[in-house]
TORKOLKOL-867603 format. One record per atom (N, C-alpha, C, O): residue number from 0; residue in one letter; atom name; x, y, z. Coordinates in nm, 2 decimals, always signed. Layout:
TORKOLKOL-867603
num = NUM&residuo = A&atomo = CA&xx = X&yy = Y&zz = Z;
...
//
This chain:
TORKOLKOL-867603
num = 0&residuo = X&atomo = N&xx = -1.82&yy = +0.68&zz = +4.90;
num = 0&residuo = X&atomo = CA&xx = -1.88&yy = +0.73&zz = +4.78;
num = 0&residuo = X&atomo = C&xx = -1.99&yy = +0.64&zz = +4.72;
num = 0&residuo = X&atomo = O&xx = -2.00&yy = +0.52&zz = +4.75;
num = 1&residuo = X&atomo = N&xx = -2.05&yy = +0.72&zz = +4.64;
num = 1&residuo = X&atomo = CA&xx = -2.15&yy = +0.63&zz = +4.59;
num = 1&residuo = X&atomo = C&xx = -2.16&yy = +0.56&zz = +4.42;
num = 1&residuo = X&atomo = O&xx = -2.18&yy = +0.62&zz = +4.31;
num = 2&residuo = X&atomo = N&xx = -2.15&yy = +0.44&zz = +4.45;
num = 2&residuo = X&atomo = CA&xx = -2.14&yy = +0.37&zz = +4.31;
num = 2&residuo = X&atomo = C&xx = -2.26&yy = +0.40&zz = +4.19;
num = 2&residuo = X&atomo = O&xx = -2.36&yy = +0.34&zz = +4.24;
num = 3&residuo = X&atomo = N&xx = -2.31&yy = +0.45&zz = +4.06;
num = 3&residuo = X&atomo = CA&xx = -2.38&yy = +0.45&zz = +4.00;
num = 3&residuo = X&atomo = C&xx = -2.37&yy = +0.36&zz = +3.92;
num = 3&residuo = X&atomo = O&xx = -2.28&yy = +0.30&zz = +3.87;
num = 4&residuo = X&atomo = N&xx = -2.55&yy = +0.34&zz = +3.91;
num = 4&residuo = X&atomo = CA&xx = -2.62&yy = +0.22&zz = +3.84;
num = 4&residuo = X&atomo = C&xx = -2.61&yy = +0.23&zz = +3.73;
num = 4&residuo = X&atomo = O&xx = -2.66&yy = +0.34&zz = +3.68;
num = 5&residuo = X&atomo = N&xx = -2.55&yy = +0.15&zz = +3.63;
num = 5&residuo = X&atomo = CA&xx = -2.55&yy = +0.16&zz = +3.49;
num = 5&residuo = X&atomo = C&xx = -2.68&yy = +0.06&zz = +3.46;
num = 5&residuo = X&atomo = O&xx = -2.69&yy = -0.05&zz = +3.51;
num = 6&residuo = X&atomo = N&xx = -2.79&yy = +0.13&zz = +3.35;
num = 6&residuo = X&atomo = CA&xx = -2.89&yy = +0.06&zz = +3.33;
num = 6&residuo = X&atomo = C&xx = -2.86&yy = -0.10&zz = +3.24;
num = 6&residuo = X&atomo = O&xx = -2.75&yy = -0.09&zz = +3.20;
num = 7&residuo = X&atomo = N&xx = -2.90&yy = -0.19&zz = +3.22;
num = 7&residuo = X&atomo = CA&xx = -2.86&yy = -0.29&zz = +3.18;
num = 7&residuo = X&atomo = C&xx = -2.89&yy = -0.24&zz = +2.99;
num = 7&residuo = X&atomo = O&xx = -2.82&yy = -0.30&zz = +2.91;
num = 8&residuo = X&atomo = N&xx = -2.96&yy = -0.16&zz = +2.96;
num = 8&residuo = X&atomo = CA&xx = -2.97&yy = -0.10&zz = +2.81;
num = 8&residuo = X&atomo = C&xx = -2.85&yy = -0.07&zz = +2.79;
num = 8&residuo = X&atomo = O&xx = -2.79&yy = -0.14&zz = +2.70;
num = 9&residuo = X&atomo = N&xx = -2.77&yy = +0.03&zz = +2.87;
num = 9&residuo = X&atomo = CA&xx = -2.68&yy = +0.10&zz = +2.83;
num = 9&residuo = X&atomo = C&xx = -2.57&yy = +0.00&zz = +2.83;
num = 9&residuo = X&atomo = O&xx = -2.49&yy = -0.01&zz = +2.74;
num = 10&residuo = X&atomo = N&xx = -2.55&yy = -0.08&zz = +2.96;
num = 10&residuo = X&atomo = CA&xx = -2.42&yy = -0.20&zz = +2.97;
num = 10&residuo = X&atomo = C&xx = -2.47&yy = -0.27&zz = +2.81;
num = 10&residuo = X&atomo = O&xx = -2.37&yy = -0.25&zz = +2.74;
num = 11&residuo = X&atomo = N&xx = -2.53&yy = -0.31&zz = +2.76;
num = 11&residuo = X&atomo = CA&xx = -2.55&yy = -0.39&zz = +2.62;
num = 11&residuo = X&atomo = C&xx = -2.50&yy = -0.32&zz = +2.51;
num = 11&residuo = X&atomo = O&xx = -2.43&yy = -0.38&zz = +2.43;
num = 12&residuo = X&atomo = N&xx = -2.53&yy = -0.20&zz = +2.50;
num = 12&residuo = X&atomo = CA&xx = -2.48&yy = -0.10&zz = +2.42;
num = 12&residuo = X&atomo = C&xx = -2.35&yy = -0.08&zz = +2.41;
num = 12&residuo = X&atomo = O&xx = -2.27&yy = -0.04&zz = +2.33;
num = 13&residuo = X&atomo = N&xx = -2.35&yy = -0.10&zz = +2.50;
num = 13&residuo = X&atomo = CA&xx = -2.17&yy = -0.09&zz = +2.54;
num = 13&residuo = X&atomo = C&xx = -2.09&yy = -0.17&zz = +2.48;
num = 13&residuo = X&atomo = O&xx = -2.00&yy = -0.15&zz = +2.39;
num = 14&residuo = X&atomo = N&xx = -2.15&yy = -0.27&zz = +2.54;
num = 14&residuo = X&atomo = CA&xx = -2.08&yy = -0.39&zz = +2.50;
num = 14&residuo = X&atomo = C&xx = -2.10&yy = -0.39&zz = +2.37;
num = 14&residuo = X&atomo = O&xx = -1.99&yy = -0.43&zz = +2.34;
num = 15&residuo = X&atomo = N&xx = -2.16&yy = -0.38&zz = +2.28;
num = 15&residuo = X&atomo = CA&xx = -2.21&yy = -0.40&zz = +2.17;
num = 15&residuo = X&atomo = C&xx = -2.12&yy = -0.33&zz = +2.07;
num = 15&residuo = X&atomo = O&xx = -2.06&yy = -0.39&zz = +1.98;
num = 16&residuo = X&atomo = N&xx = -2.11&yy = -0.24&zz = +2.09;
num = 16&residuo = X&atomo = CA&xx = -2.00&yy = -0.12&zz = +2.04;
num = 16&residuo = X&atomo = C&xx = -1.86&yy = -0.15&zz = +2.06;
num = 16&residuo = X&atomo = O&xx = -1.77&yy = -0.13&zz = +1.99;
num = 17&residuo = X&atomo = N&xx = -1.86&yy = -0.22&zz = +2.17;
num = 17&residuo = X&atomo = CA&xx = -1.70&yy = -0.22&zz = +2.24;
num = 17&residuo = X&atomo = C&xx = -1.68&yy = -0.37&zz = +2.08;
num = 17&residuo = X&atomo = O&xx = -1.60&yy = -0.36&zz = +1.99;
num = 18&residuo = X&atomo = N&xx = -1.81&yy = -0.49&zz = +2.10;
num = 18&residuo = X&atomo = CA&xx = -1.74&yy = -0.58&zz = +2.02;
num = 18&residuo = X&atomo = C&xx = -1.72&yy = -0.53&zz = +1.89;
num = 18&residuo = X&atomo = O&xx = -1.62&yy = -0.57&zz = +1.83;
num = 19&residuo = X&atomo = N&xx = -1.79&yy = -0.44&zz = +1.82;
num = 19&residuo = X&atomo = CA&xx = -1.76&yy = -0.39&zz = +1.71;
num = 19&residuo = X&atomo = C&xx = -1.66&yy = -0.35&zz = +1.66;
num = 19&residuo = X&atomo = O&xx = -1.60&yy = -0.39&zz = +1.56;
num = 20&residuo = X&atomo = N&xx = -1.63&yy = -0.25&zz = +1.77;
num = 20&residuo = X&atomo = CA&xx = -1.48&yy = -0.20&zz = +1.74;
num = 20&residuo = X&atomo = C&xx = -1.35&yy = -0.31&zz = +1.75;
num = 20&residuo = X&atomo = O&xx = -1.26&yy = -0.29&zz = +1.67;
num = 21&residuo = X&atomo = N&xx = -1.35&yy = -0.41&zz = +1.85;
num = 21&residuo = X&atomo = CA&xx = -1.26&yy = -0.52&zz = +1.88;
num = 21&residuo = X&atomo = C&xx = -1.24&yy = -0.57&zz = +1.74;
num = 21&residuo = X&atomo = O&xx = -1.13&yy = -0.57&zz = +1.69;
num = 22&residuo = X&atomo = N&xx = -1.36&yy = -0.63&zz = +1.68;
num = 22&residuo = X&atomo = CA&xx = -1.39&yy = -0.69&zz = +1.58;
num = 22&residuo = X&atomo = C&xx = -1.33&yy = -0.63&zz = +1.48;
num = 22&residuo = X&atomo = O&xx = -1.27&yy = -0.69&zz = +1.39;
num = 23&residuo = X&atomo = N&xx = -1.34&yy = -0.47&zz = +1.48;
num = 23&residuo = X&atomo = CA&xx = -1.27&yy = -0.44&zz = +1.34;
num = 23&residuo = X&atomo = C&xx = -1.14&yy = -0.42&zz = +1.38;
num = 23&residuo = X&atomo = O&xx = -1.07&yy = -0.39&zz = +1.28;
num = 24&residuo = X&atomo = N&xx = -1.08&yy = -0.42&zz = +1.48;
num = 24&residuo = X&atomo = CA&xx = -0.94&yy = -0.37&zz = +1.50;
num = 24&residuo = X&atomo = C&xx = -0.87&yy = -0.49&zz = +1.49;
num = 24&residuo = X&atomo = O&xx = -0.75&yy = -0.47&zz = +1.49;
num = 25&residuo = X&atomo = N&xx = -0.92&yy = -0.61&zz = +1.47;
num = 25&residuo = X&atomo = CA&xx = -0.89&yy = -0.74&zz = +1.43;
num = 25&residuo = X&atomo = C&xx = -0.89&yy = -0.75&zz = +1.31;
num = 25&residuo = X&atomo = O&xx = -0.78&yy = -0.77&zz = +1.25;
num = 26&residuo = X&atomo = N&xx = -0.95&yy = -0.74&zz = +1.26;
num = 26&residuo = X&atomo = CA&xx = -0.96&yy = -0.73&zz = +1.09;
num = 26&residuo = X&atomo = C&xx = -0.85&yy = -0.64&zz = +1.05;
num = 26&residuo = X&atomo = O&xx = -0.76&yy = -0.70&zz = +1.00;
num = 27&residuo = X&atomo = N&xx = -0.83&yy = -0.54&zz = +1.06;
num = 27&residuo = X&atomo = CA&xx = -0.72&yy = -0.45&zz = +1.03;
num = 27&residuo = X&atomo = C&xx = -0.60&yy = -0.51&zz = +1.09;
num = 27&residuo = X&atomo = O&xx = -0.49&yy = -0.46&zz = +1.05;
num = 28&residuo = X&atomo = N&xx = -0.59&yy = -0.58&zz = +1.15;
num = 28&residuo = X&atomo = CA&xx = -0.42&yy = -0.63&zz = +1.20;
num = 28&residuo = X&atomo = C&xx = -0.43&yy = -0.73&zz = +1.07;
num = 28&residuo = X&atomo = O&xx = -0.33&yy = -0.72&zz = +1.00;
num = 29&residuo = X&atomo = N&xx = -0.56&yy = -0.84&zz = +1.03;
num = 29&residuo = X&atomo = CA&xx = -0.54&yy = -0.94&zz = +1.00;
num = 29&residuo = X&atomo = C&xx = -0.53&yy = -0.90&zz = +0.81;
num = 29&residuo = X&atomo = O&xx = -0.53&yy = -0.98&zz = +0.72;
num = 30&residuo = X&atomo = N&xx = -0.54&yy = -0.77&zz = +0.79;
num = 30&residuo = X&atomo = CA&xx = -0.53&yy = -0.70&zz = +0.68;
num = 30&residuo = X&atomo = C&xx = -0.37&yy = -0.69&zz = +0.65;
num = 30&residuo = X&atomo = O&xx = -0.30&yy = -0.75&zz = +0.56;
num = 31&residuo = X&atomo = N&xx = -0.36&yy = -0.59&zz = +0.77;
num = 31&residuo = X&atomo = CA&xx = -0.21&yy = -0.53&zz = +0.75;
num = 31&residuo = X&atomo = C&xx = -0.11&yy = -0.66&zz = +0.78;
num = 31&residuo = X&atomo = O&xx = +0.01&yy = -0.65&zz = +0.73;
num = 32&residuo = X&atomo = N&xx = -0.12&yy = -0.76&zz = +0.82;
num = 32&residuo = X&atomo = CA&xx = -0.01&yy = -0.87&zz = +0.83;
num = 32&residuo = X&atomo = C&xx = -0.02&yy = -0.98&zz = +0.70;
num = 32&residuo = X&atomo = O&xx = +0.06&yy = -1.06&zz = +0.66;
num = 33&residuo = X&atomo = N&xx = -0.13&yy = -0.95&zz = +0.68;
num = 33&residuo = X&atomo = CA&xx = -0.09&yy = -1.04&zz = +0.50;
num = 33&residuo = X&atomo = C&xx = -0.05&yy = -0.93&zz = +0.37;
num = 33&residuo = X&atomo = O&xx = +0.01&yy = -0.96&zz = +0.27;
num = 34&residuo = X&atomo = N&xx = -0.12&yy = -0.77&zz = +0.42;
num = 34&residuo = X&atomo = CA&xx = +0.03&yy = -0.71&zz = +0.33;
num = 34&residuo = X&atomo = C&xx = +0.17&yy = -0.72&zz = +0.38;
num = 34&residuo = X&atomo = O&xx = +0.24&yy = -0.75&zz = +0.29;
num = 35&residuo = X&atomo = N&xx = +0.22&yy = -0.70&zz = +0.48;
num = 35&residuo = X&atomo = CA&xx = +0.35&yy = -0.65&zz = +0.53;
num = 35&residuo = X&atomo = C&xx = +0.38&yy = -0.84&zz = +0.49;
num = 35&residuo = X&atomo = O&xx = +0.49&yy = -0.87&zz = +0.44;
num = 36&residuo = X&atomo = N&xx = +0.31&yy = -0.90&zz = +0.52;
num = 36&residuo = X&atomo = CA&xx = +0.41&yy = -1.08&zz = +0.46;
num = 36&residuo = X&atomo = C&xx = +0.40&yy = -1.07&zz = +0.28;
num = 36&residuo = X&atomo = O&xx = +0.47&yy = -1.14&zz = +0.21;
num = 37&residuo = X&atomo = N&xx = +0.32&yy = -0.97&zz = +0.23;
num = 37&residuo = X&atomo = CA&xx = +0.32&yy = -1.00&zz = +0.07;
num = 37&residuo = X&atomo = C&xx = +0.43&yy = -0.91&zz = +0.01;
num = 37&residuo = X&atomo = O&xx = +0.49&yy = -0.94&zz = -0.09;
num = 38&residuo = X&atomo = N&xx = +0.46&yy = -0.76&zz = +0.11;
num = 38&residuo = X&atomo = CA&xx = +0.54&yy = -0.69&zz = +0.07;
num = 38&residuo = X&atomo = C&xx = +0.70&yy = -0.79&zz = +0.09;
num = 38&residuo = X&atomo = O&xx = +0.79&yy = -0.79&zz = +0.00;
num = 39&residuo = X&atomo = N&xx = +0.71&yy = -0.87&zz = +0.24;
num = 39&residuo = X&atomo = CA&xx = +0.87&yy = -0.89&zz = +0.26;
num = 39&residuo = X&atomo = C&xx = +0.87&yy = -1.00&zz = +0.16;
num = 39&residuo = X&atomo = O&xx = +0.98&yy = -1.03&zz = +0.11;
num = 40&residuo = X&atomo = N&xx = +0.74&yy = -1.08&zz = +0.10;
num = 40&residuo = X&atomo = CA&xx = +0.80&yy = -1.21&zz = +0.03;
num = 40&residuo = X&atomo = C&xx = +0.83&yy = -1.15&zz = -0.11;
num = 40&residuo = X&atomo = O&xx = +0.93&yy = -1.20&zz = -0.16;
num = 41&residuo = X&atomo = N&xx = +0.77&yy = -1.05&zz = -0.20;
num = 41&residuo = X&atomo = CA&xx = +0.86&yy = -0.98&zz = -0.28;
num = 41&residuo = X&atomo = C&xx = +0.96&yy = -0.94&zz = -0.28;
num = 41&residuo = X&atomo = O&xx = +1.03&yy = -0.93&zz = -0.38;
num = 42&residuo = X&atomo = N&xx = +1.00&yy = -0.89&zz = -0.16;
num = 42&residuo = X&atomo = CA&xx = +1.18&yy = -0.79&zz = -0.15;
num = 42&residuo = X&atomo = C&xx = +1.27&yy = -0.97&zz = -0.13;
num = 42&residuo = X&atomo = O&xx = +1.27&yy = -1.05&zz = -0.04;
num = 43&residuo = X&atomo = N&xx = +1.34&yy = -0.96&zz = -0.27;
num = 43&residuo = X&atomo = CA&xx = +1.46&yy = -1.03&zz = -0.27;
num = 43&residuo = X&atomo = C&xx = +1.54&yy = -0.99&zz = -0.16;
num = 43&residuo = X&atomo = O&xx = +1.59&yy = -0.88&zz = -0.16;
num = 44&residuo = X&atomo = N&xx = +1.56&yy = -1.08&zz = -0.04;
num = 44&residuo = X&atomo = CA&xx = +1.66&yy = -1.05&zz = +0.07;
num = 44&residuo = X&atomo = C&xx = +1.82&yy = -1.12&zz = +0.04;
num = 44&residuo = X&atomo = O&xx = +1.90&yy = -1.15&zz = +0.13;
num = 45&residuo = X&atomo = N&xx = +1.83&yy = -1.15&zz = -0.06;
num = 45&residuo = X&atomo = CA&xx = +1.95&yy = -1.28&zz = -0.13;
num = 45&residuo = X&atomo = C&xx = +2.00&yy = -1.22&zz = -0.14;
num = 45&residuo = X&atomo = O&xx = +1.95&yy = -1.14&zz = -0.22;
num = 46&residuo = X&atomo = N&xx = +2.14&yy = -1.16&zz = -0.05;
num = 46&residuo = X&atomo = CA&xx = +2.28&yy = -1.05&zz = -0.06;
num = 46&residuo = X&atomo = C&xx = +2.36&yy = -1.15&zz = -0.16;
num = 46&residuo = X&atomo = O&xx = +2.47&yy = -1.18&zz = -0.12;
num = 47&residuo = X&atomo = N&xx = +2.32&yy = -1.19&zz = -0.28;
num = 47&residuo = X&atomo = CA&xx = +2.41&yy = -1.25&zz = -0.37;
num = 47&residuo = X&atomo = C&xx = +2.35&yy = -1.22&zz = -0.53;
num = 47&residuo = X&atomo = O&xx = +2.29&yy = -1.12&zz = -0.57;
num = 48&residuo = X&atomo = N&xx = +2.39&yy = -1.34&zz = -0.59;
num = 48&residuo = X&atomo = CA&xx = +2.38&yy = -1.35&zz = -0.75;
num = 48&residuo = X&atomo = C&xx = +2.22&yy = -1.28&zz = -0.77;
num = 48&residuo = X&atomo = O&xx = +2.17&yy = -1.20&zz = -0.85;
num = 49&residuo = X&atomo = N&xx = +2.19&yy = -1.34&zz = -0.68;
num = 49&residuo = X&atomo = CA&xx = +1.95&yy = -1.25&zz = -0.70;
num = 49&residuo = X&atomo = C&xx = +1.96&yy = -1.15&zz = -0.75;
num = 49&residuo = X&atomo = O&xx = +1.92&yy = -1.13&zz = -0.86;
num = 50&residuo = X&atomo = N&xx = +2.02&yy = -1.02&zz = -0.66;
num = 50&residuo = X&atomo = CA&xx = +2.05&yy = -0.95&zz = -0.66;
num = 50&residuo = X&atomo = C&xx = +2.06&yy = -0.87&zz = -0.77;
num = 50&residuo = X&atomo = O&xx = +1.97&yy = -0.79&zz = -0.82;
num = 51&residuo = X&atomo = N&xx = +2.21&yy = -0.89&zz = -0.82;
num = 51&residuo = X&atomo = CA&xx = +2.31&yy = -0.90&zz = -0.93;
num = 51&residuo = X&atomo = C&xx = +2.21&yy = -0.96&zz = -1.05;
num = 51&residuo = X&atomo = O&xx = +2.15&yy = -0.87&zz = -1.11;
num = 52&residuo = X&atomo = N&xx = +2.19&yy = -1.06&zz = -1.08;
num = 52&residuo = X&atomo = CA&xx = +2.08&yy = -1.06&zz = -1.23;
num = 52&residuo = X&atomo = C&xx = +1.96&yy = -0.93&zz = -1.18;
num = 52&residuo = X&atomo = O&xx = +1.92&yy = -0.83&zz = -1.24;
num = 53&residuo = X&atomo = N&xx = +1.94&yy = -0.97&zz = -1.07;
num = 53&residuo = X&atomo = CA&xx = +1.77&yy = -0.85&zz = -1.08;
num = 53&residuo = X&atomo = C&xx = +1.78&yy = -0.74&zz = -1.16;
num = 53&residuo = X&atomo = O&xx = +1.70&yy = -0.69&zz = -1.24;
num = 54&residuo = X&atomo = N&xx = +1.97&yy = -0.68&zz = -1.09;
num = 54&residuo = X&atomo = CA&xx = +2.01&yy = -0.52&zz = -1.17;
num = 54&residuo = X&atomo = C&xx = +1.96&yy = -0.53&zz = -1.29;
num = 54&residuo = X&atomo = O&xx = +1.89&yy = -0.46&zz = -1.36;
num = 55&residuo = X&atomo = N&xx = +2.05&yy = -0.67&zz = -1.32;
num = 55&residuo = X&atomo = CA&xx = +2.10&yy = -0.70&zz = -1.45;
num = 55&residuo = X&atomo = C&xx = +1.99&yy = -0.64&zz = -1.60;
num = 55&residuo = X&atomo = O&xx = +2.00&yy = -0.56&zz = -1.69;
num = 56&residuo = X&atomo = N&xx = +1.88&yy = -0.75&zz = -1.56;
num = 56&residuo = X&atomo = CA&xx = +1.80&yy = -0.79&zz = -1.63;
num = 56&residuo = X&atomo = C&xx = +1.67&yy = -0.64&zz = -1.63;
num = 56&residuo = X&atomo = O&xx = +1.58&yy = -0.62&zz = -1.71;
num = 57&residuo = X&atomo = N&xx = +1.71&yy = -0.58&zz = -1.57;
num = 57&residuo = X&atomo = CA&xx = +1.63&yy = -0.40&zz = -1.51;
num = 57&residuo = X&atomo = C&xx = +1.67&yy = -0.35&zz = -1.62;
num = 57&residuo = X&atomo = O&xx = +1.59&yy = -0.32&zz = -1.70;
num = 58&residuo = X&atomo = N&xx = +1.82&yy = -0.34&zz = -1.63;
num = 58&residuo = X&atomo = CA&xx = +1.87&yy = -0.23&zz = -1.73;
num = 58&residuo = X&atomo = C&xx = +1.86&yy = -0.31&zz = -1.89;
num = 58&residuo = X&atomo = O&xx = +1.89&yy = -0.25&zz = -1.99;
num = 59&residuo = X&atomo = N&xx = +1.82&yy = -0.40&zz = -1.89;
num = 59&residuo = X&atomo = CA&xx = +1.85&yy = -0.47&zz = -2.03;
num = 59&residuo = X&atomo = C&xx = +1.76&yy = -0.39&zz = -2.09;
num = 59&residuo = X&atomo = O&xx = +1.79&yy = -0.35&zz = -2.21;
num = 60&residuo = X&atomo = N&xx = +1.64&yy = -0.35&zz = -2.03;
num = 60&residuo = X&atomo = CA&xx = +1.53&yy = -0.32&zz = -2.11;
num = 60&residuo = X&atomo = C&xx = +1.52&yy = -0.20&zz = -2.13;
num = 60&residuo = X&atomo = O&xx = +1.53&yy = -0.11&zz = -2.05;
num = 61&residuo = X&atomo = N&xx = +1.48&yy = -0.17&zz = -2.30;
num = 61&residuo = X&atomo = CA&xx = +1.50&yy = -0.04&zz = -2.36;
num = 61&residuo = X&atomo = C&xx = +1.37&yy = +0.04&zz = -2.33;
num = 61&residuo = X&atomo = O&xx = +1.25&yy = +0.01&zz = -2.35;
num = 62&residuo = X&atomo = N&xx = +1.42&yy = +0.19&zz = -2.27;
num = 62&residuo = X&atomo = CA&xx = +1.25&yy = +0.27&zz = -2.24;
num = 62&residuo = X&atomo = C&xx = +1.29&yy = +0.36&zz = -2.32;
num = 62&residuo = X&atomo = O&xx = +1.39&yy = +0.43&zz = -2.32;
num = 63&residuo = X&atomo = N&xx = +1.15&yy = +0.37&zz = -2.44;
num = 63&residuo = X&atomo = CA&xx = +1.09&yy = +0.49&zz = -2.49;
num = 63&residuo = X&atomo = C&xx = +0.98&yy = +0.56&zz = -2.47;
num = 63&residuo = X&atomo = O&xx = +0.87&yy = +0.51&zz = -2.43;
num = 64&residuo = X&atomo = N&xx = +1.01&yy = +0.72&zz = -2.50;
num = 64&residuo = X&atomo = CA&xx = +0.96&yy = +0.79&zz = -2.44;
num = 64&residuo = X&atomo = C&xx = +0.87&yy = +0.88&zz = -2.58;
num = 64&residuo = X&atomo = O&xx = +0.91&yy = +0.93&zz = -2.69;
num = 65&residuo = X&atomo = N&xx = +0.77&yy = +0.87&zz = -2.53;
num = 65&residuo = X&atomo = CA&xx = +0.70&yy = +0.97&zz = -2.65;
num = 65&residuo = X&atomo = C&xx = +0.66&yy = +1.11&zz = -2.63;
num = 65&residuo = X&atomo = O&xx = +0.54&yy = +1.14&zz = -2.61;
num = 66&residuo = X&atomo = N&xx = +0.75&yy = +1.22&zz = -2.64;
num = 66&residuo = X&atomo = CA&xx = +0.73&yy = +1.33&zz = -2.66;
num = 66&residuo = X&atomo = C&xx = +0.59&yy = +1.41&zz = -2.71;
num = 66&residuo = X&atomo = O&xx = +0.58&yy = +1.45&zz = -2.83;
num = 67&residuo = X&atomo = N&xx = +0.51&yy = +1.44&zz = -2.64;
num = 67&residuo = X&atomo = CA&xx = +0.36&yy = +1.51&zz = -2.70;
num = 67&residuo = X&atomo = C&xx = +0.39&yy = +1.67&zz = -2.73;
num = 67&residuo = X&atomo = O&xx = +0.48&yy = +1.73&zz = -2.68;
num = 68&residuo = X&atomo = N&xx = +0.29&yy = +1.71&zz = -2.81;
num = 68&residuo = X&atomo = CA&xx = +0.30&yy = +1.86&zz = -2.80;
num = 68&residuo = X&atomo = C&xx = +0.19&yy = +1.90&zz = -2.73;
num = 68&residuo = X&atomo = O&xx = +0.08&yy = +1.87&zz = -2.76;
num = 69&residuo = X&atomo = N&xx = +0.23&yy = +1.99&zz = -2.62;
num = 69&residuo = X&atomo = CA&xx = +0.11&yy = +2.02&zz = -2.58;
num = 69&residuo = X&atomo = C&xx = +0.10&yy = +2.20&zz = -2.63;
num = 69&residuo = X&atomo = O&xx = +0.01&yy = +2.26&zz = -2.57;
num = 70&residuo = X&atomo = N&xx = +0.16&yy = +2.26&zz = -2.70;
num = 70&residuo = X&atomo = CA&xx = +0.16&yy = +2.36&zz = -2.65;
num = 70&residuo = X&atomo = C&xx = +0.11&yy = +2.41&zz = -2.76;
num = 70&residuo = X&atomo = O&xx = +0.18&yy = +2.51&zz = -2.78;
num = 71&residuo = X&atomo = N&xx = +0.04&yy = +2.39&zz = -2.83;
num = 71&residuo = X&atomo = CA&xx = -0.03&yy = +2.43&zz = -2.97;
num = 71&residuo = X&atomo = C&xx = +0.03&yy = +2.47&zz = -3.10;
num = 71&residuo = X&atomo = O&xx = -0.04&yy = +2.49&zz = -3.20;
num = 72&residuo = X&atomo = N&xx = +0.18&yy = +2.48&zz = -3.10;
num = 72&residuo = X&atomo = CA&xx = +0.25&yy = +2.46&zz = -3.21;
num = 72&residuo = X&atomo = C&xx = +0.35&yy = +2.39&zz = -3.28;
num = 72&residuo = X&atomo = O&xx = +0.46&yy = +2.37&zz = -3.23;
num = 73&residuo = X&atomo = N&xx = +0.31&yy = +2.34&zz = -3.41;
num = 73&residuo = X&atomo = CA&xx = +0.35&yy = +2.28&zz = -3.45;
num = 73&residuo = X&atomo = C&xx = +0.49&yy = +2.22&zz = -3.46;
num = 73&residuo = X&atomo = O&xx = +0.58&yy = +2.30&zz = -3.45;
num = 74&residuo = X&atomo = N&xx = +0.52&yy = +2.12&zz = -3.48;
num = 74&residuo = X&atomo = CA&xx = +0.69&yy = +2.07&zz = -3.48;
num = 74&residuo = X&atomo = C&xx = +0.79&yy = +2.07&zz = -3.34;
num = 74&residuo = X&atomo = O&xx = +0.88&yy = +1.99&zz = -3.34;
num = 75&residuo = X&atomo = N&xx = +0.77&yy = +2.12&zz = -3.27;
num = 75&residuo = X&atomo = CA&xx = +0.79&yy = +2.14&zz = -3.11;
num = 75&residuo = X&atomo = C&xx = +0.85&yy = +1.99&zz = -3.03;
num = 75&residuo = X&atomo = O&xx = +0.95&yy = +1.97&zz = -2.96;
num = 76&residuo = X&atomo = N&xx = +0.75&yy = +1.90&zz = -3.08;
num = 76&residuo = X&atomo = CA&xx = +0.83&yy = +1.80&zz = -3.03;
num = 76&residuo = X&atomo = C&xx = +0.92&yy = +1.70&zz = -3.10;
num = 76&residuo = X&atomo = O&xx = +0.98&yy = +1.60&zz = -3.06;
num = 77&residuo = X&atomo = N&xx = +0.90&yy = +1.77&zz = -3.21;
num = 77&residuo = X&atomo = CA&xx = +0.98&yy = +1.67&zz = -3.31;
num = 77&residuo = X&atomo = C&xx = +1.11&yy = +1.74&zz = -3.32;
num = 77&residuo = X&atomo = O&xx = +1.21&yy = +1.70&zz = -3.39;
num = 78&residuo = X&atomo = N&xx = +1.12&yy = +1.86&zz = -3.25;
num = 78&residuo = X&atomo = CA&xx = +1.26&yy = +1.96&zz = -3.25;
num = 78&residuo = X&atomo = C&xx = +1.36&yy = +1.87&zz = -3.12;
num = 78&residuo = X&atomo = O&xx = +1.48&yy = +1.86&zz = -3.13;
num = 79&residuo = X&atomo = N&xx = +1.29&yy = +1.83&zz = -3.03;
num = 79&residuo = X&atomo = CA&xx = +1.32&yy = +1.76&zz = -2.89;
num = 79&residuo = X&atomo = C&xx = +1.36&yy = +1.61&zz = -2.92;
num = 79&residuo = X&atomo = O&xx = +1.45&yy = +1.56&zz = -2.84;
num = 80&residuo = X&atomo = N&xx = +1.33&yy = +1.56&zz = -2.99;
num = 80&residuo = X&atomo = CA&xx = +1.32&yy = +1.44&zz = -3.02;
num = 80&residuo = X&atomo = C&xx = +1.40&yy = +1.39&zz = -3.09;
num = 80&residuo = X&atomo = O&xx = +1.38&yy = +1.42&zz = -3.21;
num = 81&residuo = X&atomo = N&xx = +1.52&yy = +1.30&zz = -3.04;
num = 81&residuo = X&atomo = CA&xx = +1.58&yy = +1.25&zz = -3.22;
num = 81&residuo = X&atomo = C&xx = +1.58&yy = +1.21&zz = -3.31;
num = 81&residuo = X&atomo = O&xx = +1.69&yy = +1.22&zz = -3.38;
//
């Protein structure tokens, strides 16, 4: 069989593209491995006391919630509301 000539334009182009793409597929690992290390250094992995205050200190805190009216009459949410 016979081998075809790749013009030396087209081999540069090639290559050219090929480092592009290398280049960004590097960047995106070197993206996603300093999230996935920022995500595990936040998750408390301490099967002890960490833990246990983390709950703790979650529930201490009081959530209020403010009821809106959306529905164009009056008093509605203040019927909802204690």
């Amino acid at each position: 069989m016979r081998e075809k000539k790749i013009s030396t334009e087209k081999k540069k182009e090639y290559l050219s593209k090929n480092f592009i793409l290398n280049t960004s597929i590097l960047i995106l690992i070197f993206i996603n491995s300093v999230l996935a290390y920022l995500v595990f250094k936040a998750i408390p992995f301490n099967a002890g006391e960490s833990v246990d205050n983390y709950l703790e200190d979650s529930t201490a805190v009081r959530i209020q919630v403010e009821v809106l009216n959306g529905c164009g009459v009056s008093g509605v949410a203040e019927k909802l509301t204690d």
